[in-house]
PAVEXGU-273954 format. One line per field, with one value per residue: residue number from 1; residue in one letter; x, y, z of N, C-alpha, C, O in turn. Coordinates in steps of 0.1 Angstrom, whole numbers, plus 2048, in hexadecimal, padded with zeros to 3 digits. Each point is the difference from the previous one (the first is absolute). Layout:
% PAVEXGU-273954
num	c(NUM; ...)
residuo	c(A; ...)
n_X	c(X; ...)
n_Y	c(Y; ...)
n_Z	c(Z; ...)
ca_X	c(X; ...)
ca_Y	c(Y; ...)
ca_Z	c(Z; ...)
c_X	c(X; ...)
c_Y	c(Y; ...)
c_Z	c(Z; ...)
o_X	c(X; ...)
o_Y	c(Y; ...)
o_Z	c(Z; ...)
This chain:
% PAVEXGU-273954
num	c(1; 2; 3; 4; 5; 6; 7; 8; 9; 10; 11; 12; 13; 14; 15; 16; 17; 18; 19; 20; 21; 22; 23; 24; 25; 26; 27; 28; 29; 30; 31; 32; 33; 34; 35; 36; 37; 38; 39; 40; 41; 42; 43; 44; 45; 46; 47; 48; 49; 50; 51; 52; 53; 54; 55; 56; 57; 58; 59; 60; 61; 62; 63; 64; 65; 66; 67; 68; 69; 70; 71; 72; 73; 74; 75; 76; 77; 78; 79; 80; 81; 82; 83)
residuo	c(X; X; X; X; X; X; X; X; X; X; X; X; X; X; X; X; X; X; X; X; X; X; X; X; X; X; X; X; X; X; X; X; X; X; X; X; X; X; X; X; X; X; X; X; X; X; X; X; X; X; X; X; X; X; X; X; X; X; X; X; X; X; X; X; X; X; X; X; X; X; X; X; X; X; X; X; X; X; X; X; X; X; X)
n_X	c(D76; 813; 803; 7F5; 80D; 812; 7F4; 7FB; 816; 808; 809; 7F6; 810; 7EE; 7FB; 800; 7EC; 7EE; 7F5; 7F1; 7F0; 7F0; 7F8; 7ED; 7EC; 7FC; 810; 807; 801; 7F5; 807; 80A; 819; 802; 800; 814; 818; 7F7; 80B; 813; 7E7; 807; 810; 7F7; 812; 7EB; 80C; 7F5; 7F9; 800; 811; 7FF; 80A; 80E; 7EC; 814; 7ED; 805; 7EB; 7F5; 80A; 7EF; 7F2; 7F3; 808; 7F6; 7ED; 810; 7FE; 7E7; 7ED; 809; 7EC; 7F0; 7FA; 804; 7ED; 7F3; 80A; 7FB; 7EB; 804; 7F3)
n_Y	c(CFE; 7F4; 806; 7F3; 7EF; 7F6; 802; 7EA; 7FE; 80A; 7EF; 809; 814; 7FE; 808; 7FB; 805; 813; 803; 7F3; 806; 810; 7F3; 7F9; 80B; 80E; 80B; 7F4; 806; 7F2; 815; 810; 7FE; 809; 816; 80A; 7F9; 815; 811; 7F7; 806; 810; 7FD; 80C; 7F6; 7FF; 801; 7EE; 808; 7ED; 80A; 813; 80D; 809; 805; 801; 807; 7F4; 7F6; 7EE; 7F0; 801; 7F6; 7F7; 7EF; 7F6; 7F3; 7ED; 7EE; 7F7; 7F2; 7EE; 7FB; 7F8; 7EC; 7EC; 7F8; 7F4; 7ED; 7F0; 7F7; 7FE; 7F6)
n_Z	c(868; 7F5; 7E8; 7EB; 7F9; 7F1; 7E9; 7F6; 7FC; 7EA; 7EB; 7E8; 7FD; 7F3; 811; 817; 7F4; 7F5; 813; 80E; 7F1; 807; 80A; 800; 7F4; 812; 803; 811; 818; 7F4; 80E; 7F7; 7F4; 813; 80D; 7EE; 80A; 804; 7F5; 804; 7F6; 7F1; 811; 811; 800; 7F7; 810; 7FA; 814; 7F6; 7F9; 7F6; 818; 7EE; 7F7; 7F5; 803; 7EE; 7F1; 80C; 7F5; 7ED; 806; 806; 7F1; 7F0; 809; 801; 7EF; 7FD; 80A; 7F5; 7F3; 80C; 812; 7F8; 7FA; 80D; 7FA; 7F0; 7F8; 812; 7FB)
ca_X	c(7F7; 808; 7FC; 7F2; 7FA; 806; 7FC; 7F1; 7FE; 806; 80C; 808; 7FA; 805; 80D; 809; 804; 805; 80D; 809; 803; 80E; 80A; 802; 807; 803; 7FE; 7FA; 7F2; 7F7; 7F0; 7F5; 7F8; 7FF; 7EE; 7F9; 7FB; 7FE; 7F0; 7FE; 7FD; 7FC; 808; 801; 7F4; 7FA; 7FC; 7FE; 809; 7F9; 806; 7FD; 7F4; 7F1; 7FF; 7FF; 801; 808; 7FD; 801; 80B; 805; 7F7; 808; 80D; 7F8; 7FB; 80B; 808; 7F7; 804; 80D; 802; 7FA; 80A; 80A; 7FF; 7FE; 807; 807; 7FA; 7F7; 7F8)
ca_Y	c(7FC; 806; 809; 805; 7FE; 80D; 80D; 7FD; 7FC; 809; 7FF; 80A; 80C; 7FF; 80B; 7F9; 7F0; 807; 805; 7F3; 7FC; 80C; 7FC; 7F2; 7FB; 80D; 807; 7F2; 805; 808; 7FF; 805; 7F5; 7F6; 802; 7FD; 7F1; 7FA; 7FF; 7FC; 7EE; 7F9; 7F8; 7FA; 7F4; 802; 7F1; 801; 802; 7F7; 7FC; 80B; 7FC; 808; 802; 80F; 804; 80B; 810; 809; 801; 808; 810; 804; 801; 80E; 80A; 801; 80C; 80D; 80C; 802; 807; 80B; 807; 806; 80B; 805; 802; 803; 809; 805; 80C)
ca_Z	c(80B; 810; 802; 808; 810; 80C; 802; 803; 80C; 80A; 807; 7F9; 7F8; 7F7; 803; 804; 7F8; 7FB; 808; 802; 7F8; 7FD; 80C; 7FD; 7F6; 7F8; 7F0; 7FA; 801; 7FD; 802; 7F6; 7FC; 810; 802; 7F5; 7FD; 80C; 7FB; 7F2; 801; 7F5; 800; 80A; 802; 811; 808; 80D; 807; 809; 80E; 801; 80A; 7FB; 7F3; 7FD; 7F6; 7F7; 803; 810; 7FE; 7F6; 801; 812; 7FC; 7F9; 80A; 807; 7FE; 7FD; 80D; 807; 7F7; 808; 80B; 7FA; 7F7; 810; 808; 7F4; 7FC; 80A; 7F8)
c_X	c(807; 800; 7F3; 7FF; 80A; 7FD; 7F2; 7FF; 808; 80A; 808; 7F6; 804; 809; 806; 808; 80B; 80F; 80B; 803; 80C; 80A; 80A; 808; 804; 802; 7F7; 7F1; 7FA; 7F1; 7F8; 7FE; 7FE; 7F3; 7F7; 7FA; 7FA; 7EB; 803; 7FD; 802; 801; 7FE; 7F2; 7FE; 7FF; 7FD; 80C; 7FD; 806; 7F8; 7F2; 7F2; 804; 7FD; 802; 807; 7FA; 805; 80F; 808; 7F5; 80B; 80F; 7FC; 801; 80D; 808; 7FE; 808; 80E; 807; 7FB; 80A; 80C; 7FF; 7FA; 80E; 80E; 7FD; 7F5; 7F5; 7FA)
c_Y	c(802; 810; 806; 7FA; 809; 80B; 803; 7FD; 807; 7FE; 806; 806; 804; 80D; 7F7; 7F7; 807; 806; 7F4; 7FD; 80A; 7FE; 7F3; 801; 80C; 802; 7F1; 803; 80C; 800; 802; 7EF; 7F6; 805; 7F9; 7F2; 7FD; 802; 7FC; 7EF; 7FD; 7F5; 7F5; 7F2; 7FA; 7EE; 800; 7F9; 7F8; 804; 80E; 7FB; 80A; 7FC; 80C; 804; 804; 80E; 809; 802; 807; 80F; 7FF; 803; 812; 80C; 804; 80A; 80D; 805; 803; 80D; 80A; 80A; 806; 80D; 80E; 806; 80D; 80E; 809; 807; 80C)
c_Z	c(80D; 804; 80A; 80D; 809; 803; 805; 813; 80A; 808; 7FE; 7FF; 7F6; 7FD; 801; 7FA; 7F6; 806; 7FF; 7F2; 7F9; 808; 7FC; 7F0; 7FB; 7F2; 7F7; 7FD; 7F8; 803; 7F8; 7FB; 809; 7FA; 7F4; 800; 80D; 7F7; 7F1; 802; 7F5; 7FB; 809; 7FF; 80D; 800; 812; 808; 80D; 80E; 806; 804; 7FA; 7F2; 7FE; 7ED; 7F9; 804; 809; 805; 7F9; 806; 80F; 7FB; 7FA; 80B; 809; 7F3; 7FE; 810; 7FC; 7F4; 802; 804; 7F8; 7F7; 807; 807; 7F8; 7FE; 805; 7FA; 80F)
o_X	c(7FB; 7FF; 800; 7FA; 7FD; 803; 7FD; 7F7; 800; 802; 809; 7F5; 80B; 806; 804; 80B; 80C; 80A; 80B; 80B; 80B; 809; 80C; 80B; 804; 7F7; 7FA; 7FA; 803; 7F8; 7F6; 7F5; 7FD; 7FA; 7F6; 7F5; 802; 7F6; 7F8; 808; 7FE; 7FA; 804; 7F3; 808; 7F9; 805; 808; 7FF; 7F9; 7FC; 7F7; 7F5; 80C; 7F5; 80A; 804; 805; 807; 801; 80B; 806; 80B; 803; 803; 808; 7FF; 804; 808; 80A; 802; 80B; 805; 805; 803; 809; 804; 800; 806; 808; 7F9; 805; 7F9)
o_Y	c(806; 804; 807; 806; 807; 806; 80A; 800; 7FF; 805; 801; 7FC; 804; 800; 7FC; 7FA; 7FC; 801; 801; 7FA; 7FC; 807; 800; 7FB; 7FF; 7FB; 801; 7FF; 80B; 7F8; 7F9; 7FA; 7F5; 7F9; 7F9; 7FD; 7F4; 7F9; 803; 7F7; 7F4; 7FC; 7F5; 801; 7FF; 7FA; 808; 7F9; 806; 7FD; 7FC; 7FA; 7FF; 7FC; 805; 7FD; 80B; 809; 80A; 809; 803; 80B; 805; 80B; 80A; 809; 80C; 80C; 809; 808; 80B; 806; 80A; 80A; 80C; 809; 80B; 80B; 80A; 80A; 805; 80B; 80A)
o_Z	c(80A; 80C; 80B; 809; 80A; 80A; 806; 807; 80C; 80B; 808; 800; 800; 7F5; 7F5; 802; 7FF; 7FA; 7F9; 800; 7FB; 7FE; 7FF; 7FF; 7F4; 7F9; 7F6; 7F6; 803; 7FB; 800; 803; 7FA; 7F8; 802; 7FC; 804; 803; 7F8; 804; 801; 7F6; 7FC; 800; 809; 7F7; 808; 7FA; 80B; 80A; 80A; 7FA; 805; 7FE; 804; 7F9; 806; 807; 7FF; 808; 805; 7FE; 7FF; 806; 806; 800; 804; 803; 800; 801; 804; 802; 7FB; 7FB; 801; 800; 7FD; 805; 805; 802; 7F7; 802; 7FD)
């Protein structure tokens, strides 16, 4: 959830977030599995969260986390690979 709001609001970019984390914990960091659990829910049980000024859905939380690493996997394979 802290995630979606820094990125939902545009205090980080999720470039950015990925850059500072390779910075921060190097060979520690792995992105491929960072992106994986960032859309893996299987696991995850949803309760509500009394102190948060909106109520926001798992769904919309988990499709918006979805829709960040799609663009970012994009761009990457885009960038990588050019056709």
């Amino acid at each position: 959830m802290d995630l979606y709001f820094l990125l939902k609001k545009s205090y980080v970019s999720f470039e950015d977030l990925i850059a500072v984390s390779k910075k921060k914990f190097g060979a520690g960091f792995s992105e491929k599995l960072f992106l994986e659990q960032l859309i893996y829910w299987g696991d995850i049980e949803s309760y509500d969260i009394e102190y948060l000024a909106e109520n926001i859905e798992p769904q919309v939380i988990k499709d918006f986390l979805e829709s960040q690493v799609k663009n970012f996997t994009d761009k990457f394979v885009k960038k990588h690979w050019p056709i």
